[in-house]
C-alpha positions as CSV (number, residue, x, y, z in Angstrom):
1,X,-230.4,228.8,225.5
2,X,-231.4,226.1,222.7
3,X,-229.3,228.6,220.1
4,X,-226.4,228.7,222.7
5,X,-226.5,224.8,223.1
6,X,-226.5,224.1,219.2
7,X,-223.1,226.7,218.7
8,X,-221.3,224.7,221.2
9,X,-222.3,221.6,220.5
10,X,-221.4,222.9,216.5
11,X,-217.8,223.9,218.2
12,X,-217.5,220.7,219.6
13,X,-218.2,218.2,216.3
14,X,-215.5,221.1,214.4
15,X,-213.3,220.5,216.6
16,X,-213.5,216.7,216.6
17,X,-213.2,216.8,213.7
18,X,-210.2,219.0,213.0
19,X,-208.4,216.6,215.4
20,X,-209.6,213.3,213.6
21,X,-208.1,214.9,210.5
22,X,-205.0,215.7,211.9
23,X,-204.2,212.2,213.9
24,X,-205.4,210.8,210.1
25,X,-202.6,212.8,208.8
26,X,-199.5,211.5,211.4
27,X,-201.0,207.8,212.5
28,X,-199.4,206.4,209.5
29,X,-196.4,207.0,211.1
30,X,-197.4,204.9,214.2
31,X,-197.4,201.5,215.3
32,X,-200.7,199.7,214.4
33,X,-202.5,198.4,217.2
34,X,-202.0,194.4,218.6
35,X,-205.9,193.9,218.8
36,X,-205.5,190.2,219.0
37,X,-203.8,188.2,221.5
38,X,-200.5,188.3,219.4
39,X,-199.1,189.8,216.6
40,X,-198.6,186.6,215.1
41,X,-202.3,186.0,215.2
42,X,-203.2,189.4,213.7
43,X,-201.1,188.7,210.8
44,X,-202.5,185.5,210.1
45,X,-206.2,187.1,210.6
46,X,-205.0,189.1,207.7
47,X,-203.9,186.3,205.6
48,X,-206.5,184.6,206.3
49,X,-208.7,187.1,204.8
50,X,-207.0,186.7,202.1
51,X,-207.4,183.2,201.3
52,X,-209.3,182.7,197.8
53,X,-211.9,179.1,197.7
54,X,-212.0,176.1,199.1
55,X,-208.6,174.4,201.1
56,X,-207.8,170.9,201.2
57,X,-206.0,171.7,204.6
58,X,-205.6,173.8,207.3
59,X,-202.9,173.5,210.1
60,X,-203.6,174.4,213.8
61,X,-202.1,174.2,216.6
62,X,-199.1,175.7,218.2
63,X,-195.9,177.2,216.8
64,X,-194.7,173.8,216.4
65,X,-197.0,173.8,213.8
66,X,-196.0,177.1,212.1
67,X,-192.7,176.5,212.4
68,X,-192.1,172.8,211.4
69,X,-195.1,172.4,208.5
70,X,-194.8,174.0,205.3
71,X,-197.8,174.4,203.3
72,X,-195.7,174.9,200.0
73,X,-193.8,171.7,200.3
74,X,-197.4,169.6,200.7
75,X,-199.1,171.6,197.8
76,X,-196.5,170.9,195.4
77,X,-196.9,167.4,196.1
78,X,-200.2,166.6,196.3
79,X,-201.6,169.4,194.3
80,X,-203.6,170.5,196.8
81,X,-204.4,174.2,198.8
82,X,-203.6,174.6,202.2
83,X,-203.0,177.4,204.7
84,X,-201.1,176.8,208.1
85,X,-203.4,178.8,210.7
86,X,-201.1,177.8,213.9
87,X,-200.8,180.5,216.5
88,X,-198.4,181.3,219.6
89,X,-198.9,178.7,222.4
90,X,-202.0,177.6,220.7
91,X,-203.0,174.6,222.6
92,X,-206.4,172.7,222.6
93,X,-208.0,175.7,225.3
94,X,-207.4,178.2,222.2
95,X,-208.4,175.8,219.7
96,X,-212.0,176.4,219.5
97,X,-212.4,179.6,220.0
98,X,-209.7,180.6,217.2
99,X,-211.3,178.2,215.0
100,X,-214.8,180.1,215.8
101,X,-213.5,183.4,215.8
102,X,-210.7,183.8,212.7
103,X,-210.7,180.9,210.8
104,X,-213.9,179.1,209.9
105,X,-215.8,182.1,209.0
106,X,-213.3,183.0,206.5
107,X,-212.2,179.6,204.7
108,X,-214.1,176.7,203.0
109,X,-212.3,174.0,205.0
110,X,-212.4,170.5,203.6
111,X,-210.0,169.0,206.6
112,X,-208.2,170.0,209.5
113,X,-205.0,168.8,210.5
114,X,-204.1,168.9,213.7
115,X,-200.1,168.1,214.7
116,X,-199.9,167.1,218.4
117,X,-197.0,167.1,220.9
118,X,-196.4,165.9,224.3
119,X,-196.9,170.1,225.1
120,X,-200.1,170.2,223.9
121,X,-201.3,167.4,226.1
122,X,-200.1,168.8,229.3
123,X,-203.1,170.0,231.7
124,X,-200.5,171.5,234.1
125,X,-199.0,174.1,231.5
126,X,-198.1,177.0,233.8
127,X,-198.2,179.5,230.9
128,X,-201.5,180.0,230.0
129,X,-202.4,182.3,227.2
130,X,-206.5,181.7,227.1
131,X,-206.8,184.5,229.5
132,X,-204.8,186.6,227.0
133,X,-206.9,185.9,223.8
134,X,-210.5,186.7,225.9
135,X,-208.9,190.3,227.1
136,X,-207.7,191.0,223.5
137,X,-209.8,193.6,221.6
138,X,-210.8,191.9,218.7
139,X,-212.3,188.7,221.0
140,X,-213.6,190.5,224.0
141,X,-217.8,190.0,224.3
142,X,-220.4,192.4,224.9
143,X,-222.2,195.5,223.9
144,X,-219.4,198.0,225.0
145,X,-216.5,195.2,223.2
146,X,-219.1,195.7,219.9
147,X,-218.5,199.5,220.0
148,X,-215.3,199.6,221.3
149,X,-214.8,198.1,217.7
150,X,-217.3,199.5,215.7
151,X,-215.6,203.1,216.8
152,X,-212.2,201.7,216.0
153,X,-212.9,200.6,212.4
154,X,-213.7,204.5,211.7
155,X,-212.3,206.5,214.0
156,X,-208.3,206.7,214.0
157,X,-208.6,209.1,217.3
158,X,-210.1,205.7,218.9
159,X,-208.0,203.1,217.0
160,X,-204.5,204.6,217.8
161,X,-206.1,206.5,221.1
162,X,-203.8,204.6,223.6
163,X,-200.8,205.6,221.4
164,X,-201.7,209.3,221.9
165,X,-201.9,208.9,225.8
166,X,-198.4,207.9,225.4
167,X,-196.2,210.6,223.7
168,X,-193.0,208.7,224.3
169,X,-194.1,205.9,222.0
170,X,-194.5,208.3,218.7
171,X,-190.9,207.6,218.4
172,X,-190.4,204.3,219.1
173,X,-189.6,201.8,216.3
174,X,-190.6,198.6,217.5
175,X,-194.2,197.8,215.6
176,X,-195.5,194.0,216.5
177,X,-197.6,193.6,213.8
178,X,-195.4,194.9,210.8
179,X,-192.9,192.3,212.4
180,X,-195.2,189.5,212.3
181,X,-195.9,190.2,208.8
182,X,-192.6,190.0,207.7
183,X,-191.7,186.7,209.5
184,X,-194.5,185.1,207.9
185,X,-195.2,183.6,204.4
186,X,-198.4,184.1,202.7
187,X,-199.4,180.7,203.5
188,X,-198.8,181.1,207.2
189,X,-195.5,178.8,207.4
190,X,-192.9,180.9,209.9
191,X,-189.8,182.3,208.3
192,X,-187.0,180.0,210.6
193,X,-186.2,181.7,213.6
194,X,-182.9,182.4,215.2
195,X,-180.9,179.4,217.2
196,X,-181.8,179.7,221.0
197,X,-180.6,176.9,223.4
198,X,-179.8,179.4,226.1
199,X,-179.8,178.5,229.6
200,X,-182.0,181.4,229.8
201,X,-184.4,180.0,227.1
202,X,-183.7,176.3,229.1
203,X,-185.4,177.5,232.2
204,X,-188.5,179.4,230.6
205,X,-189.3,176.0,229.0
206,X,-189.1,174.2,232.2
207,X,-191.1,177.4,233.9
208,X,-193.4,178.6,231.4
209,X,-194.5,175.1,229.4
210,X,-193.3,172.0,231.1
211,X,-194.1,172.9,235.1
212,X,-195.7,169.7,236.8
213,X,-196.7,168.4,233.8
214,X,-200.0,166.4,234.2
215,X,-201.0,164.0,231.4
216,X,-204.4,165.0,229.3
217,X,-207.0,166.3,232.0
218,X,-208.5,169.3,230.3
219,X,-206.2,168.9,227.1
220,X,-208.3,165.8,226.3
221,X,-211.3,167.0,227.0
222,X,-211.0,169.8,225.0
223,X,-209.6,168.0,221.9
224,X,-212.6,166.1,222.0
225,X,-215.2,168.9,222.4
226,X,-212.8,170.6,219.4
227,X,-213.2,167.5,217.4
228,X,-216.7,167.0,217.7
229,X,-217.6,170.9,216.7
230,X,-215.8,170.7,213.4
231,X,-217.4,167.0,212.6
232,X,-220.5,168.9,212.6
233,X,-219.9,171.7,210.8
234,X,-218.3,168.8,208.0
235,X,-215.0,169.0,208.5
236,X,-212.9,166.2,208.8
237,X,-209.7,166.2,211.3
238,X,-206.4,164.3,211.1
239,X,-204.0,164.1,214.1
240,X,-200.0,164.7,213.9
241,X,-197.6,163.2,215.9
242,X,-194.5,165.6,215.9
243,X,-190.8,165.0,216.8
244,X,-189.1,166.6,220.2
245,X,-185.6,167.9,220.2
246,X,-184.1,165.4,222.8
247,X,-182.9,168.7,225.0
248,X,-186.5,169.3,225.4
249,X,-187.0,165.8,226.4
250,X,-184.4,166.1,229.1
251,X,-186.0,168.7,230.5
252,X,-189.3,166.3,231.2
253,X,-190.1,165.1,234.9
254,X,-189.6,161.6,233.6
255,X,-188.1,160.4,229.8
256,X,-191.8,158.1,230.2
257,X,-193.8,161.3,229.3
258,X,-193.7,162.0,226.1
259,X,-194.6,157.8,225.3
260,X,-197.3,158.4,227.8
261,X,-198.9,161.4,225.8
262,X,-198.3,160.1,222.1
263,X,-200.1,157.0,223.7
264,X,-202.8,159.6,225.2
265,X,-202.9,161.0,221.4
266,X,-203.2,157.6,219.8
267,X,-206.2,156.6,222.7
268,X,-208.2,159.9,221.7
269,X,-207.7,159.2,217.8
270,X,-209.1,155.9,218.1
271,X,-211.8,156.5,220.7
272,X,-212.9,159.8,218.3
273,X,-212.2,158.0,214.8
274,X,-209.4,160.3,213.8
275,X,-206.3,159.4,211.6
276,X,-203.4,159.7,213.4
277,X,-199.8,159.9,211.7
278,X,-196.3,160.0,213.5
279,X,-193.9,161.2,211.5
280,X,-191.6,161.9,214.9
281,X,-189.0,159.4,214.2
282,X,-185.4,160.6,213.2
283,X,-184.8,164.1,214.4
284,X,-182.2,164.7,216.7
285,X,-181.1,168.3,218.5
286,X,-179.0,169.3,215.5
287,X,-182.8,169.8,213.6
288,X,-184.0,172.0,215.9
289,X,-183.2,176.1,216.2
290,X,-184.7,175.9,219.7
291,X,-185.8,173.6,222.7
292,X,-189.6,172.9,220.4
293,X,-189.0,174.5,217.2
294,X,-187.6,172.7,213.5
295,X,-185.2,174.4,211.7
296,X,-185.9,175.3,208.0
297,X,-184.1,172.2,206.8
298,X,-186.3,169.8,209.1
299,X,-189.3,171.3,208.7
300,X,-189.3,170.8,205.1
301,X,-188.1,167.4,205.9
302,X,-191.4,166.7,207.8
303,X,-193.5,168.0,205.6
304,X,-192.6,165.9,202.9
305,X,-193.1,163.1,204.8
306,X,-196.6,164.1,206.1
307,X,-197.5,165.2,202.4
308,X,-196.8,161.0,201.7
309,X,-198.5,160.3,204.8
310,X,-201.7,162.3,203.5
311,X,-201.6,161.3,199.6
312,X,-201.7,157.9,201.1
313,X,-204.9,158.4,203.1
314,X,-206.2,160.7,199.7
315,X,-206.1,157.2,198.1
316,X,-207.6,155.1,200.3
């Protein structure tokens, strides 16, 4: 019996085997897995792990961020090193746990910058992605999450196993991640998108960002708690106040919104002793691709401007 056992469980590991060398032999032909919450963000884990000694700055925040601030313009300036670790709809919620999970392991940070909008103070955001990012594989907790990944990291049966339950998606060219990559520059900066100011792309603003918007609430609360976890961990924190293409403005419940939250932004630097620069003034809907987003031209624009706005602070 113990013979019998040991021959099939011998059978069993050669065959495994025979198929883990065979999916080794086609999966470079597939689509690497999205184990983040967005391809975006699995690029820029990548880059991140890339990233060589200490930075002067890192950018966060939301694609706002990573489209309008170009860590190559403010380098060159100030002759510093800086990354721009933004992600998709990365508002305060996200902020911590991005910063915990992907970002302050892997870089000596000497200050964060953080570029605010009137989006990222909105409590009533109907889109939210938090519940995205703790689902995804590489953030889920728990023993079986642990495994899931330590299986992953050496098995290519595991890692491309819901490809294989899938036939029809062998031949299917779309790959998330290899797209990310190539939209993004090594520092993190987005390649400019394409001009969208569809009605279409109107109304998923409105829907999907802007709802019933309700001033700070949990948006405060949670730049605060963000704020006070890198102070301790010695990281120092400066607040942006970034321009809004006037369509998006429109599309506000009231034109008295977007005063109301750079005021909120201005009340939380002061009450938590962060810098806070605006460098909002003089863009107009010809500087945006989008509803939120700069175009290339803008973007290096403001980060010129914020560059002077920091080498000022540098010299105080």
């Amino acid at each position: 019996m113990l013979a019998r056992a040991s021959k099939m469980l011998a059978t069993l590991v050669a065959v495994l085997l025979t198929v883990e060398v065979a999916i080794r032999a086609v999966s470079s032909g597939f689509a690497e897995p999205v184990t983040w919450y967005h391809e975006i963000a699995q690029a820029k884990v990548e880059q991140i792990a890339e990233q060589d000694g200490e930075l002067d700055y890192v950018f966060i925040g939301t694609s706002q961020t990573y489209h309008g601030i170009d860590p190559a313009v403010i380098d060159r300036r100030l002759s510093t090193r800086s990354y721009n670790a933004a992600i998709p709809a990365g508002i305060p919620p996200l902020q911590r746990r991005w910063l915990d999970d992907a970002v302050l392991p892997d870089l000596e940070v000497d200050t964060v910058v953080w570029p605010l909008s009137s989006i990222d103070l909105n409590a009533a955001r109907p889109q939210e992605v938090a519940p995205l990012y703790d689902e995804a594989f590489e953030a889920r907790d728990g023993v079986l999450a642990e495994v899931d990944r330590w299986l992953s990291a050496r098995s290519a049966t595991f890692r491309h196993r819901r490809t294989l339950a899938d036939p029809r998606s062998w031949l299917e060219a779309d790959d998330p991640v290899s797209g990310a990559r190539d939209v993004l520059h090594a520092n993190g900066k987005r390649r400019p998108g394409r001009a969208n100011t569809s009605d279409a792309e109107r109304r998923r603003i409105r829907r999907d960002v802007i709802g019933d918007y309700e001033l700070g609430g949990r948006m405060s609360e949670d730049i605060r708690r963000t704020v006070g976890a890198l102070r301790e961990q010695g990281v120092d924190v400066v607040f942006v106040w970034l321009p809004q293409a006037p369509r998006f403005l429109d599309l506000l419940p009231d034109p008295s919104v977007d005063v109301a939250a750079e005021r909120e932004a201005r009340r939380l630097a002061t009450d938590l002793d962060v810098p806070f620069v605006d460098v909002s003034d003089g863009y107009g809907n010809e500087d945006f691709s989008d509803f939120t987003h700069l175009s290339g031209d803008a973007a290096e624009r403001l980060s010129a401007a914020l560059a002077d706005e920091l080498a000022e602070r540098r010299r105080r």
